[in-house]
N, C-alpha and C positions, 0 to 999 in steps of 0.2 A: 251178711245176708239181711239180716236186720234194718242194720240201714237201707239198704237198698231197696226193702221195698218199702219201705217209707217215704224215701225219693221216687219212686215207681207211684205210690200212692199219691203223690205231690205233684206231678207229671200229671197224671188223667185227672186230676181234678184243674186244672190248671189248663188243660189242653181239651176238655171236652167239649168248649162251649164254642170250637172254634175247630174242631173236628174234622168240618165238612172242606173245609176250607185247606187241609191239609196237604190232599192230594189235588194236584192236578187235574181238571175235568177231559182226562184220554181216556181211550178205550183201553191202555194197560192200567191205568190208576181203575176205573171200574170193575178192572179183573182182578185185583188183589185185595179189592173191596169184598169181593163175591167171594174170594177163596179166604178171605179171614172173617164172614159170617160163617160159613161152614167147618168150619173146625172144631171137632170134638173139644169137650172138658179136658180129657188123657194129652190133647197137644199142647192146650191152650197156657194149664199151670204150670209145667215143663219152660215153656217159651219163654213163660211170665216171670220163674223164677231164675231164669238164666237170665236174660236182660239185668235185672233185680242186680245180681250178684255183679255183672259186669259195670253196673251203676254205681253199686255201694262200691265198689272196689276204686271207680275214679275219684266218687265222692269224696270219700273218706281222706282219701290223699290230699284235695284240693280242700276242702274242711280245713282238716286237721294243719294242714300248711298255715291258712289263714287265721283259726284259731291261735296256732303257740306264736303267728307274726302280732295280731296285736294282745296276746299277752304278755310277748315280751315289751311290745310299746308300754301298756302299764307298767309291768315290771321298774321300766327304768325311769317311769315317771315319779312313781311311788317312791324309786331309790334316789334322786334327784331333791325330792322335796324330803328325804328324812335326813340329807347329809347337810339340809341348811342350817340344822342345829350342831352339828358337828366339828368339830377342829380338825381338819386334815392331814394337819402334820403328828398332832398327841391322842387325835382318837376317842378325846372326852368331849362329854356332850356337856356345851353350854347354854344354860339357860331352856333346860329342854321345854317345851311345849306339847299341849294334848295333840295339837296339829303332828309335831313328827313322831311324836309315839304312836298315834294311827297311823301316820305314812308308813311309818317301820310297821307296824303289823300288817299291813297289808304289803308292804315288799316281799316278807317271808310268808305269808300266806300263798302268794302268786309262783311265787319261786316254787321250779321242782326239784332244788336240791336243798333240804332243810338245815338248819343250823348244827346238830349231829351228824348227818352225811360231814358236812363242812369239816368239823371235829375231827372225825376217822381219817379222810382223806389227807390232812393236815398232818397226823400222826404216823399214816401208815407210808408218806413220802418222807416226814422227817427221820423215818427207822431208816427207811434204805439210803438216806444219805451219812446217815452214822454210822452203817455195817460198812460202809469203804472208807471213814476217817474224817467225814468232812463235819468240823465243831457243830455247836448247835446253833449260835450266835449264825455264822454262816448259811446252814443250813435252812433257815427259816427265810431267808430273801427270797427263796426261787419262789411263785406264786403257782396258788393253790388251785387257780382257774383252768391251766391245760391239762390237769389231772381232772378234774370235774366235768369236764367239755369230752374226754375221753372214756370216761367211766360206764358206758354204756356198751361198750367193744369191748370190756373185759369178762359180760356175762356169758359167752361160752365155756369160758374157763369154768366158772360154776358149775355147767352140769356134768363135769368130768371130776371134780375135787372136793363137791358137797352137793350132792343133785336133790336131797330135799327140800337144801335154801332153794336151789336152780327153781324149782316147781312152784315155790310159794312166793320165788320173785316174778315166775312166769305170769302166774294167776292173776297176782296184781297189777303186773305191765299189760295183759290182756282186759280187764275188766276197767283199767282207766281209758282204752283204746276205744270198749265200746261204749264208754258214755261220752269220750267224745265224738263217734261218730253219729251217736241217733241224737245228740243234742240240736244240730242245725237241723237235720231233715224234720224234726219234730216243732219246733218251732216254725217251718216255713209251711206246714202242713197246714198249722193253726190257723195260719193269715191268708192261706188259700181257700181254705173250708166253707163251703157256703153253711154258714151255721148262726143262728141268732145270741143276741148277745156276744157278738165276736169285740169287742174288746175286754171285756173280763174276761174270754176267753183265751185272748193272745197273752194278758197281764196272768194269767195262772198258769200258762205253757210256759211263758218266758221265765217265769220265776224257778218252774221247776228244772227246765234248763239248763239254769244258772245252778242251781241247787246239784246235776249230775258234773256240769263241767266243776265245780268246790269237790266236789267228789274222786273225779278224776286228778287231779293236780291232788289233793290228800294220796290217792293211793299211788301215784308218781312218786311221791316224796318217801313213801315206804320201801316202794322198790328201788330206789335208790339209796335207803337208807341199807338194805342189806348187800348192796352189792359194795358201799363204801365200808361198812363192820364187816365182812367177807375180804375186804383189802387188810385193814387190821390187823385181822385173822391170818394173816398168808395165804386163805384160800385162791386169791387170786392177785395177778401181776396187775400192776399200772403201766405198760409199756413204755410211754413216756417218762416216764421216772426212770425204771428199771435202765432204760437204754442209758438216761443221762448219768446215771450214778454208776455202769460199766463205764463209759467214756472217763467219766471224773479220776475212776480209779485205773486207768491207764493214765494217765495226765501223768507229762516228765515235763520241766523238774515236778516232783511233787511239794506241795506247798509246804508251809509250814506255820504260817502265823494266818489270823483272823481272813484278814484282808487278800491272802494270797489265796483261801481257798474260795471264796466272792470270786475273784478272778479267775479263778479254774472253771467254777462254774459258770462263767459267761464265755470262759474259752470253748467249755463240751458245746456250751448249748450255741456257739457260732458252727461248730464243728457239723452240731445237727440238725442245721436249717432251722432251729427255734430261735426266729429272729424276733417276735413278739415281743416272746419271753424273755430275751438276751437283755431286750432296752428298758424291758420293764424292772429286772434288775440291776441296769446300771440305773436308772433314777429312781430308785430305794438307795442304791451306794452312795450317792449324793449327799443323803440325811445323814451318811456316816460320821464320827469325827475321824480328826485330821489325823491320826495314825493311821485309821482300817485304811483310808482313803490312801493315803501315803503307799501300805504297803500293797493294795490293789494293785497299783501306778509299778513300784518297783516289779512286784511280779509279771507284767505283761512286757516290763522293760525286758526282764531277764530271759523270757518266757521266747523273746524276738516275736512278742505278736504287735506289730507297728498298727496298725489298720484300727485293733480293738483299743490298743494305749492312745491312739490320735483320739478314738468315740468317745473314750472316758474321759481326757482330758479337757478334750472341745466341751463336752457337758459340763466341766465345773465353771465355776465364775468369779473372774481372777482378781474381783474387788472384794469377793467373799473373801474375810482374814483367813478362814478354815480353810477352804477351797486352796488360797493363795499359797497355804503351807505345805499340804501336801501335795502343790506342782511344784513347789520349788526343789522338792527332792526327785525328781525325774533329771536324768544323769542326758540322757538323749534330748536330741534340738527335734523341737516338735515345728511342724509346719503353720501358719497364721489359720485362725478361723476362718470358717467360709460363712459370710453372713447371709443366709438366705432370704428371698424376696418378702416371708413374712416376719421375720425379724427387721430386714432395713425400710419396713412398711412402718414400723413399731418405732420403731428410733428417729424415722422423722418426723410421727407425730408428737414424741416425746422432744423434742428438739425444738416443734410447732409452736409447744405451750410456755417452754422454757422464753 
């Protein structure tokens, strides 16, 4: 409601001066002119704030839409310029600079799931893949992203298994909701205003603004911090997880070594349409050495799953020594790669220069 009449506020000032011009010069636009001078106070605020509500209500959507799209474009701007200092394969930062020390705080500044959420969620996946057998070396490949991208659909579960946290997660997913909805309306308020001194005027709206959406994104980040220490806790499922780690633990054969249960777990997650997820664990399998790799390879042989042992295989690279050792132990005749158009784009400009 708030916003909305704010946006209502922003509307008449914005449309007054232009008013007349609104309606059409008929004899019915006259009459609805006449019937909306005569209308009591008791219709008018009624009216007023209904509109209001049906306004905040679109706004807020189309805001708020806009808003989290380019924050996430920052987001990944900021995360983009902190990984220049980084080594992508070992993860140490070389030669850090003040540049991607401020890019990194403001990556995790922007982000609405903080480095703690990250932490829980991390731990409370890696539990439930050890309650069905799967090592930890294994168990860490599956990525932490489709459990955090879901973590929002598990606060029901809260108000049924600990409804105090539920309420003080509520509070806060609510009170970061309305400063991001009165932050545009009140900003655009400023720049409609017939008011003097209107750019020191727009320069102290805007700031403070900025100051409710920093606000918002902090208490985002709380309320996800307790619904990820509520995963933790057991108080609540990660569906995602949960499902993949029943799948794993029906898996026949069941594995046995490193690499067999990496493989298992690309076999659930092909099983359950986590095709994201599947690829992004086969190229982490990659960086493996040549045994995990090797026995990945034997279990999908054993496994008869052709389709996923052709995916992992095509991914290695058979002038990599490593790579080349653990295909060599694949007992089964694999079919030739398929060079796709942006790879034989690549090889004939590497060919160009040659």
């Amino acid at each position: 409601m708030s916003a909305g009449l704010l946006w209502l506020a922003s509307l008449v000032l914005l449309l007054a001066p232009v008013r007349n011009k609104l309606l059409t010069d008929t004899e019915q636009a006259k009459a609805i002119s006449d019937l909306a001078a005569s209308w009591p106070t008791p219709v008018v605020v009624p009216a007023a704030l209904a509109i209001a509500y049906v306004l905040g209500s679109v706004m807020i959507v189309l805001s708020s839409s806009l808003m989290r799209v380019v924050g996430q474009r920052i987001l990944n701007a900021t995360s983009r310029l902190a990984s220049y200092g980084v080594n992508n394969r070992t993860g140490v930062v070389r030669n850090p600079k003040a540049l991607f020390r401020t890019a990194q705080r403001l990556s995790r500044a922007w982000s609405p799931i903080s480095l703690t959420a990250r932490g829980f969620i991390f731990d409370a996946q890696l539990n439930s893949f050890i309650k069905v057998g799967v090592p930890g070396i294994s168990a860490i490949t599956y990525p932490v992203e489709p459990a955090l991208s879901t973590l929002g659909h598990s606060a029901a579960q809260l108000a049924i298994t600990a409804p105090a946290l539920y309420q003080e997660y509520d509070r806060l997913r609510s009170e970061a909701e309305f400063r991001l909805g009165c932050a545009p309306p009140l900003a655009f308020l400023a720049t409609v205003a017939p008011l003097n001194y209107k750019p020191w005027i727009i320069t102290a709206v805007v700031t403070g603004c900025l100051v409710l959406i920093l606000q918002a994104v902090t208490q985002t980040q709380s309320a996800n911090d307790i619904l990820a220490n509520s995963a933790y806790l057991g108080h609540i499922s990660i569906q995602t997880v949960e499902g993949l780690a029943e799948a794993i633990k029906q898996m026949t054969p069941v594995p046995n070594t490193e690499g067999g249960w990496i493989a298992a777990i690309i076999v659930a997650m092909e099983r359950r349409a986590q095709y994201e997820e599947k690829d992004a664990v086969i190229a982490e399998l990659k960086e493996f050495n040549p045994v995990t790799l090797s026995e990945a390879l034997r279990y999908l042989d054993f496994a008869d799953e052709h389709t996923l042992l052709v995916q992992l295989a095509h991914s290695l690279d058979p002038e990599n020594p490593e790579h080349a050792e653990a295909l060599s132990t694949v007992d089964r005749k694999l079919p030739p790669r398929q060079v796709g158009p942006v790879e034989q784009e690549e090889l004939e400009l590497d060919q160009d220069r040659v």
